[in-house]
Short mmCIF file of the C-alpha atoms (twelve columns), coordinates in Angstrom:
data_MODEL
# 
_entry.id   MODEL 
# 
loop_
_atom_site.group_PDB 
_atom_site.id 
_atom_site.type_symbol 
_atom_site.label_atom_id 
_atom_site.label_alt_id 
_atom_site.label_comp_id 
_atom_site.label_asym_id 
_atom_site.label_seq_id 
_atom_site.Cartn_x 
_atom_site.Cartn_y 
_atom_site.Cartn_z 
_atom_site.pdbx_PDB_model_num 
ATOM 1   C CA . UNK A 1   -13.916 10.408  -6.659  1 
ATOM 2   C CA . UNK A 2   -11.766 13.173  -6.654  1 
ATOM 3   C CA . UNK A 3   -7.787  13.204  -7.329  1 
ATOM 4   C CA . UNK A 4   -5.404  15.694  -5.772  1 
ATOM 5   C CA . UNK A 5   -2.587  14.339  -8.380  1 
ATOM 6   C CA . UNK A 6   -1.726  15.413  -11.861 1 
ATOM 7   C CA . UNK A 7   -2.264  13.035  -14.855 1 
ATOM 8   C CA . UNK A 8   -0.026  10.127  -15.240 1 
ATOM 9   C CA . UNK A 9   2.902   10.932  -17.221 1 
ATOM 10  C CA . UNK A 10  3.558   7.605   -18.356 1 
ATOM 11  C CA . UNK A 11  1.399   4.873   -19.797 1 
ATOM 12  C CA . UNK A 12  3.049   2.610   -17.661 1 
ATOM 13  C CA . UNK A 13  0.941   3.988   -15.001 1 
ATOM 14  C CA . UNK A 14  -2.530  2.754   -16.753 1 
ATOM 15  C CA . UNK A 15  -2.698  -0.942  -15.846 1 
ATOM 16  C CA . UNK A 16  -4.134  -3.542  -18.340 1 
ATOM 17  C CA . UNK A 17  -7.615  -3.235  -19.172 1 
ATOM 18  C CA . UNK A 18  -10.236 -4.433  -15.982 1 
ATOM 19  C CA . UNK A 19  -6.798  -4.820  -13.810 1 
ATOM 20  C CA . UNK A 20  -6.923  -3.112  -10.659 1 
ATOM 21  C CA . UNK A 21  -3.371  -2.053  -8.813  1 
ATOM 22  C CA . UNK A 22  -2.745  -2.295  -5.183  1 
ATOM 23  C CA . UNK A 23  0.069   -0.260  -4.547  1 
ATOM 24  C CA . UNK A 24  2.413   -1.723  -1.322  1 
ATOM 25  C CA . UNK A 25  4.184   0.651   1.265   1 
ATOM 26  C CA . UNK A 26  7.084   -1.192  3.231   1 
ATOM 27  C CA . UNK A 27  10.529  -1.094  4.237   1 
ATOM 28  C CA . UNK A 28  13.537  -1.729  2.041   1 
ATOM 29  C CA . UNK A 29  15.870  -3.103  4.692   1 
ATOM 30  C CA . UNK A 30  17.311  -6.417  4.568   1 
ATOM 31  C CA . UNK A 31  18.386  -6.362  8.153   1 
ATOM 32  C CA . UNK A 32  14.553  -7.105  9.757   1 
ATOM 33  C CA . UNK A 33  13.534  -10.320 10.998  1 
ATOM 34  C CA . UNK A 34  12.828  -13.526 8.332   1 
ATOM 35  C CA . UNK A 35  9.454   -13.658 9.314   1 
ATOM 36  C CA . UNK A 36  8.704   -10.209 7.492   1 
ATOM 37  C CA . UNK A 37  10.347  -11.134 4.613   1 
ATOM 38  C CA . UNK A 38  8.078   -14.233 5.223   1 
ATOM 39  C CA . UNK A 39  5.109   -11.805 4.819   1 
ATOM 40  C CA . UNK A 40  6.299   -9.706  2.009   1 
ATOM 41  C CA . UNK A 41  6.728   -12.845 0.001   1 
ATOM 42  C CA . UNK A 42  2.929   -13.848 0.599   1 
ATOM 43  C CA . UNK A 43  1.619   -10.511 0.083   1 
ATOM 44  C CA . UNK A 44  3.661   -10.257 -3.771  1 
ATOM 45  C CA . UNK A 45  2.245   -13.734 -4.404  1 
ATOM 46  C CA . UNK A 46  -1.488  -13.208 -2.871  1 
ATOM 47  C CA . UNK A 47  -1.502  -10.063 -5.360  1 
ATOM 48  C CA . UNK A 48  -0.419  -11.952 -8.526  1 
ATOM 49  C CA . UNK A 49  -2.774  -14.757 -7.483  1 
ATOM 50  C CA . UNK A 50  -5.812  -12.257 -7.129  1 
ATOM 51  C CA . UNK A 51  -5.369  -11.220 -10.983 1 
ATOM 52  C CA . UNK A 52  -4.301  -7.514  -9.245  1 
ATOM 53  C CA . UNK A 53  -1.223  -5.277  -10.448 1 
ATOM 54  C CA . UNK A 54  1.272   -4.612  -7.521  1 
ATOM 55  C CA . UNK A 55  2.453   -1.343  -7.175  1 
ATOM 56  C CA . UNK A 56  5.652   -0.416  -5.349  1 
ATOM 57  C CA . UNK A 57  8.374   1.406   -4.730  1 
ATOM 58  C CA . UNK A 58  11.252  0.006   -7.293  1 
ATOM 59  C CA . UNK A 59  13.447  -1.330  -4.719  1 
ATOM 60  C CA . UNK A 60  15.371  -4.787  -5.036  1 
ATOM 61  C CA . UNK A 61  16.202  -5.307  -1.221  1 
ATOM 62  C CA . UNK A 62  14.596  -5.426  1.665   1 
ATOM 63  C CA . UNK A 63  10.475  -5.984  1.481   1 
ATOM 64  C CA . UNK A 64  9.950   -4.174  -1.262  1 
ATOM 65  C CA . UNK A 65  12.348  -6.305  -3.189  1 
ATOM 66  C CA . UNK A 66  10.625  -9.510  -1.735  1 
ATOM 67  C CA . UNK A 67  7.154   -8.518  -2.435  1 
ATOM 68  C CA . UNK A 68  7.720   -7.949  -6.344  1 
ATOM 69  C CA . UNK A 69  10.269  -10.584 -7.143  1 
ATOM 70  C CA . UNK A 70  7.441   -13.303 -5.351  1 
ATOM 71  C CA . UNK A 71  4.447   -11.180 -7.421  1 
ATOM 72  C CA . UNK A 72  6.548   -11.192 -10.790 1 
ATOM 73  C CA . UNK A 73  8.045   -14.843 -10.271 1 
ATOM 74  C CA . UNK A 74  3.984   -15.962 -9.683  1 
ATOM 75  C CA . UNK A 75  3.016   -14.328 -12.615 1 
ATOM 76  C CA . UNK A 76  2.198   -11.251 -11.514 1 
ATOM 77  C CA . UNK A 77  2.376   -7.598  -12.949 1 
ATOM 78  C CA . UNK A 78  4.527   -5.329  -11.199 1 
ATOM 79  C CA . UNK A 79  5.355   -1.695  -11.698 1 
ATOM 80  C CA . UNK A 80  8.081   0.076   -9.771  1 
ATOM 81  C CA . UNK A 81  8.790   3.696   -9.333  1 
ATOM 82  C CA . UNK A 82  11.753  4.935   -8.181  1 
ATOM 83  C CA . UNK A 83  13.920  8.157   -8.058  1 
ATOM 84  C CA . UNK A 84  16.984  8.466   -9.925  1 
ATOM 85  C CA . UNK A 85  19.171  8.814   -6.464  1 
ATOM 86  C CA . UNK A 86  17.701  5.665   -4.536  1 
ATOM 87  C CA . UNK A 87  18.732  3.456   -8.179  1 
ATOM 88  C CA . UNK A 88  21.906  2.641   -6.793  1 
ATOM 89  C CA . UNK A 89  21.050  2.024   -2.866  1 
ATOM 90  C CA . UNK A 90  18.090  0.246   -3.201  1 
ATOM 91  C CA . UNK A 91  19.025  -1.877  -6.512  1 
ATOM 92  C CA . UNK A 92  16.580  -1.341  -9.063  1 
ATOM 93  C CA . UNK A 93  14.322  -4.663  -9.497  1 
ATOM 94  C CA . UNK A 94  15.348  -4.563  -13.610 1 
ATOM 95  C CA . UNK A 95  13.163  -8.107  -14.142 1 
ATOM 96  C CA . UNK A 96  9.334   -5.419  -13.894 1 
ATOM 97  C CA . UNK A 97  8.637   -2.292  -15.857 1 
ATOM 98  C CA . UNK A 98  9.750   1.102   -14.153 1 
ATOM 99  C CA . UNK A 99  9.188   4.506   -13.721 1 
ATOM 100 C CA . UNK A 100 12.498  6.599   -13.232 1 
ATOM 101 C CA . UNK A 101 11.790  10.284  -11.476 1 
ATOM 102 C CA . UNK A 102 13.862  12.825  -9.870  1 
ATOM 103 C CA . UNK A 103 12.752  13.071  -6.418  1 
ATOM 104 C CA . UNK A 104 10.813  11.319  -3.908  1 
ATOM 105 C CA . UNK A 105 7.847   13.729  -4.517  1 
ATOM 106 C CA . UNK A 106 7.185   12.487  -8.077  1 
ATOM 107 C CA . UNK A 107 7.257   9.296   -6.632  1 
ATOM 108 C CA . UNK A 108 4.728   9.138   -4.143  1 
ATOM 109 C CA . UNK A 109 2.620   11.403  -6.367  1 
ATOM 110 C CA . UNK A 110 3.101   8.762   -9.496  1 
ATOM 111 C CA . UNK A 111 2.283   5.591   -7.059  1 
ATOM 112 C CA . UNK A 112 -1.003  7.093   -6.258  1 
ATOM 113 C CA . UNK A 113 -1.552  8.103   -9.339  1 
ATOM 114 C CA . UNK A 114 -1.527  4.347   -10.414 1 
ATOM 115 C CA . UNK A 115 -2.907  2.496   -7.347  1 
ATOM 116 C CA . UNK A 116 -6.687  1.527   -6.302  1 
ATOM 117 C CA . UNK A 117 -5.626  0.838   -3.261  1 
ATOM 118 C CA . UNK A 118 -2.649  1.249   -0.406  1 
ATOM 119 C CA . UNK A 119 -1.182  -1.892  1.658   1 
ATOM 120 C CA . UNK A 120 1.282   -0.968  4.156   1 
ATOM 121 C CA . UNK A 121 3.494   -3.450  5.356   1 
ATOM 122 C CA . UNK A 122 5.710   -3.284  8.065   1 
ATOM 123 C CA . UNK A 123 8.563   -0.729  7.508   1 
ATOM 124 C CA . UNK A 124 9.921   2.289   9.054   1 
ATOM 125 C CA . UNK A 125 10.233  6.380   8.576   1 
ATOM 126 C CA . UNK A 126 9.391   6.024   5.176   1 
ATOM 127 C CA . UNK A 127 6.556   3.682   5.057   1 
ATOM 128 C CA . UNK A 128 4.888   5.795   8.085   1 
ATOM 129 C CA . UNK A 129 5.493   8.813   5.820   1 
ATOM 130 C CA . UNK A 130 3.574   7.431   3.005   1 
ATOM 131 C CA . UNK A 131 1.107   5.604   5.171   1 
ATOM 132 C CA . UNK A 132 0.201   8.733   7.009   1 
ATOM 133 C CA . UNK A 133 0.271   11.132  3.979   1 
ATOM 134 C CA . UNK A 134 -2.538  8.641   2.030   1 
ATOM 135 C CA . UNK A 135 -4.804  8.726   5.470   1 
ATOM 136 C CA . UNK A 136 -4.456  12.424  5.466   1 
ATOM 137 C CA . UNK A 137 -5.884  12.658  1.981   1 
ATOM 138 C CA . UNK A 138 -8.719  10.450  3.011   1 
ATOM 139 C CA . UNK A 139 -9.424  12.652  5.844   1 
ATOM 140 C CA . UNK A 140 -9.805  15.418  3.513   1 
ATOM 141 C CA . UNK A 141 -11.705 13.142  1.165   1 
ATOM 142 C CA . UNK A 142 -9.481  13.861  -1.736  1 
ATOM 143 C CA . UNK A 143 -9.814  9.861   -2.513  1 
ATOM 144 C CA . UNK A 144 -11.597 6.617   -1.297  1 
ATOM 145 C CA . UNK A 145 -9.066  4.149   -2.131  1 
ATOM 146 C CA . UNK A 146 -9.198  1.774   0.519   1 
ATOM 147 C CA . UNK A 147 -5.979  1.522   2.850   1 
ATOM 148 C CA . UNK A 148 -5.279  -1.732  5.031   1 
ATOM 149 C CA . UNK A 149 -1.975  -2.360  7.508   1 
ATOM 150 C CA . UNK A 150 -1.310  -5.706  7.094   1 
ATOM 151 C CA . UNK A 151 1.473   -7.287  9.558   1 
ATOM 152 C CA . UNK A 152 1.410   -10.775 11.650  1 
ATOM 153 C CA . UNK A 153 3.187   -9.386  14.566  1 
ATOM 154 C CA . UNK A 154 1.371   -6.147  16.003  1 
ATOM 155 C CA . UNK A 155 3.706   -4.237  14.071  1 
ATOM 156 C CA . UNK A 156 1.113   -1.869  13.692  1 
ATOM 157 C CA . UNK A 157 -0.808  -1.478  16.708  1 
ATOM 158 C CA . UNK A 158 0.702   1.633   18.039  1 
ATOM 159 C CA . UNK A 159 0.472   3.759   15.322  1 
ATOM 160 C CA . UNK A 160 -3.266  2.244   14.775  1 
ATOM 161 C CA . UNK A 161 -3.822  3.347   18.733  1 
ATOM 162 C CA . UNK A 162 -2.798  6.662   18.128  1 
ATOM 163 C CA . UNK A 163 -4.992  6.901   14.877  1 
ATOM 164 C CA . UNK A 164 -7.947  5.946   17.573  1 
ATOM 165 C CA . UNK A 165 -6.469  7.930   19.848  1 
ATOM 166 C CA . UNK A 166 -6.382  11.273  17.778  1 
ATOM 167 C CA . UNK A 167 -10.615 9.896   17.014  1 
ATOM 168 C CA . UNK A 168 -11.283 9.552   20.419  1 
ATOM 169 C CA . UNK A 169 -9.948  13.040  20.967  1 
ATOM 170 C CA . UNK A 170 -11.900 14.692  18.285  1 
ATOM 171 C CA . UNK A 171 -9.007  15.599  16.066  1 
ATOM 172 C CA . UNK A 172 -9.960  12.974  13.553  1 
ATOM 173 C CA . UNK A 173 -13.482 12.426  12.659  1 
ATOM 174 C CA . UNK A 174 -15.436 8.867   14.002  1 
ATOM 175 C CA . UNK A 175 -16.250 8.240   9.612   1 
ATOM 176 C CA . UNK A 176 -12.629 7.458   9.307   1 
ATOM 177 C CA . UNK A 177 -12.914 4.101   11.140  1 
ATOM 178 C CA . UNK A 178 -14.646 2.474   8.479   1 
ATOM 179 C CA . UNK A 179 -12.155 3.718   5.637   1 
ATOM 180 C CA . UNK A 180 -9.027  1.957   7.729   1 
ATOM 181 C CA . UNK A 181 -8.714  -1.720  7.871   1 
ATOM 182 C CA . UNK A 182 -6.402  -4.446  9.729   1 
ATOM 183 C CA . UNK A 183 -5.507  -7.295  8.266   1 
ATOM 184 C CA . UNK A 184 -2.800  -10.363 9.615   1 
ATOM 185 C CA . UNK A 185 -2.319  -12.261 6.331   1 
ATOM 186 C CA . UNK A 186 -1.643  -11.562 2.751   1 
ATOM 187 C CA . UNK A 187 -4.461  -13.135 1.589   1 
ATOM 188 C CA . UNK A 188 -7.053  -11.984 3.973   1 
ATOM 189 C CA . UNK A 189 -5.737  -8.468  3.037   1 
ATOM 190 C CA . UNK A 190 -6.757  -8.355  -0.602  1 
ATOM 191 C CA . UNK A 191 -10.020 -9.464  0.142   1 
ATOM 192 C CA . UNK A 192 -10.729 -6.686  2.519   1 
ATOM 193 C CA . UNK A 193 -9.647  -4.709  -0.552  1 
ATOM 194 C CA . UNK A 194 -11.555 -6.166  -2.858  1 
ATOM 195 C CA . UNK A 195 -14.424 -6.092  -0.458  1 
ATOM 196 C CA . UNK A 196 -13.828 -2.163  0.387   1 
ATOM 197 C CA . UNK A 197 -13.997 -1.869  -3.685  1 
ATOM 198 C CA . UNK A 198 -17.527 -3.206  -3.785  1 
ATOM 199 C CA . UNK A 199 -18.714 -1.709  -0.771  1 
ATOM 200 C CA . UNK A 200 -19.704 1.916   0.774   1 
ATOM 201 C CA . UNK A 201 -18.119 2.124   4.041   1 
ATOM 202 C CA . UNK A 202 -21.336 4.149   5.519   1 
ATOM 203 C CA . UNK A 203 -23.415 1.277   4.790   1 
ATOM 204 C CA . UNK A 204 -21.319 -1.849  5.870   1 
ATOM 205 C CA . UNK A 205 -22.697 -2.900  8.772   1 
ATOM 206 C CA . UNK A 206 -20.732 -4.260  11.395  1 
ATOM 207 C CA . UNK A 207 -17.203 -2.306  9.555   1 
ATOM 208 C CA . UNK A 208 -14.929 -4.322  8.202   1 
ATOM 209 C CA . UNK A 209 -12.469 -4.057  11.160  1 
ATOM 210 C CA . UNK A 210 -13.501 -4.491  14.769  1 
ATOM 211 C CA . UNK A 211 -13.611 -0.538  15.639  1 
ATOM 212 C CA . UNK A 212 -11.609 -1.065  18.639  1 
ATOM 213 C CA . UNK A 213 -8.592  -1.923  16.587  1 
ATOM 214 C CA . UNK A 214 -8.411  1.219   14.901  1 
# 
């Protein structure tokens, strides 16, 4: 598999022996709705429960800060990475190991650097950034790492109907179907990961995710 990033500049980024990391994309507001704080609590505990590192963006608040205090507080490892200017507004979770970069570019680059695989949670111009930026590279097939929207509420049905939209159309090619998946509860999303680890998409037969969804 290739890799459009540099080398990790940290061994924090190399997770423990035989430990895969699923790195989480959501929002860091704490002004959303209980029940996705609901969901970001299940996903941090699903991940320490599945033996899996969580990945994620260093924030204390909002989901982010839900997701790894209820991974850490299960016994989970966590890893944040965060840039020096967001330390203050989105209150560095100081209980897990971090990563401290300049700019949002290091960042993203350093979280896929150290993730197997993407879960996007519900969140808002910043989680569709990163989500779409990690389906680009797929498209290019600068990486396989599987990439599943997980949400309980159709959060992400319109920006999975464009996706199938932009297929339908041509834009995107029909492969990338089978390289997206849709899942509506924390635990039901890591296996689809750890399924999409196992498996070639070009030979799972039906795909993973109903093609109609996505």
């Amino acid at each position: 598999m290739s890799d459009i990033m540099s080398a990790p500049s940290s061994a924090l980024l190399s997770a423990k022996d035989g430990v895969q990391s699923i790195c989480v994309f959501c929002g860091s507001s704490s002004a959303v709705d209980a029940h996705y704080f609901d969901l970001a609590k299940a996903t941090g505990r699903a991940i320490a429960k599945s033996g899996h590192r969580l990945v994620y963006g260093g924030g204390g608040v909002g989901l982010m800060g839900a997701t790894a205090k209820a991974s850490f507080e299960a016994g989970g490892d966590v890893l944040g990475i965060i840039p020096e200017f967001l330390q203050t507004r989105e209150i560095t979770y100081k209980d897990v190991p971090h990563e401290i970069v300049p700019d949002m570019h290091t960042r993203k680059q350093m979280m896929y650097d150290a993730a197997d695989a993407f879960l996007i949670l519900p969140g808002g111009i910043g989680t569709l950034e990163e989500a779409v930026e990690v389906i680009s590279w797929l498209r290019m097939k600068l990486h396989s790492k599987p990439i599943v929207f997980l949400d309980t509420d159709d959060y992400w049905t319109p920006i999975i109907a464009l996706i199938s939209h932009t297929i339908d159309a041509r834009f995107t090619p029909e492969w990338l179907r089978r390289h997206l998946h849709r899942a509506t509860d924390a635990g039901q999303a890591v296996k689809v990961i750890e399924h999409a680890w196992i498996t070639d998409p070009a030979e799972t037969d039906p795909p993973l995710v109903d093609p109609s969804l996505i």
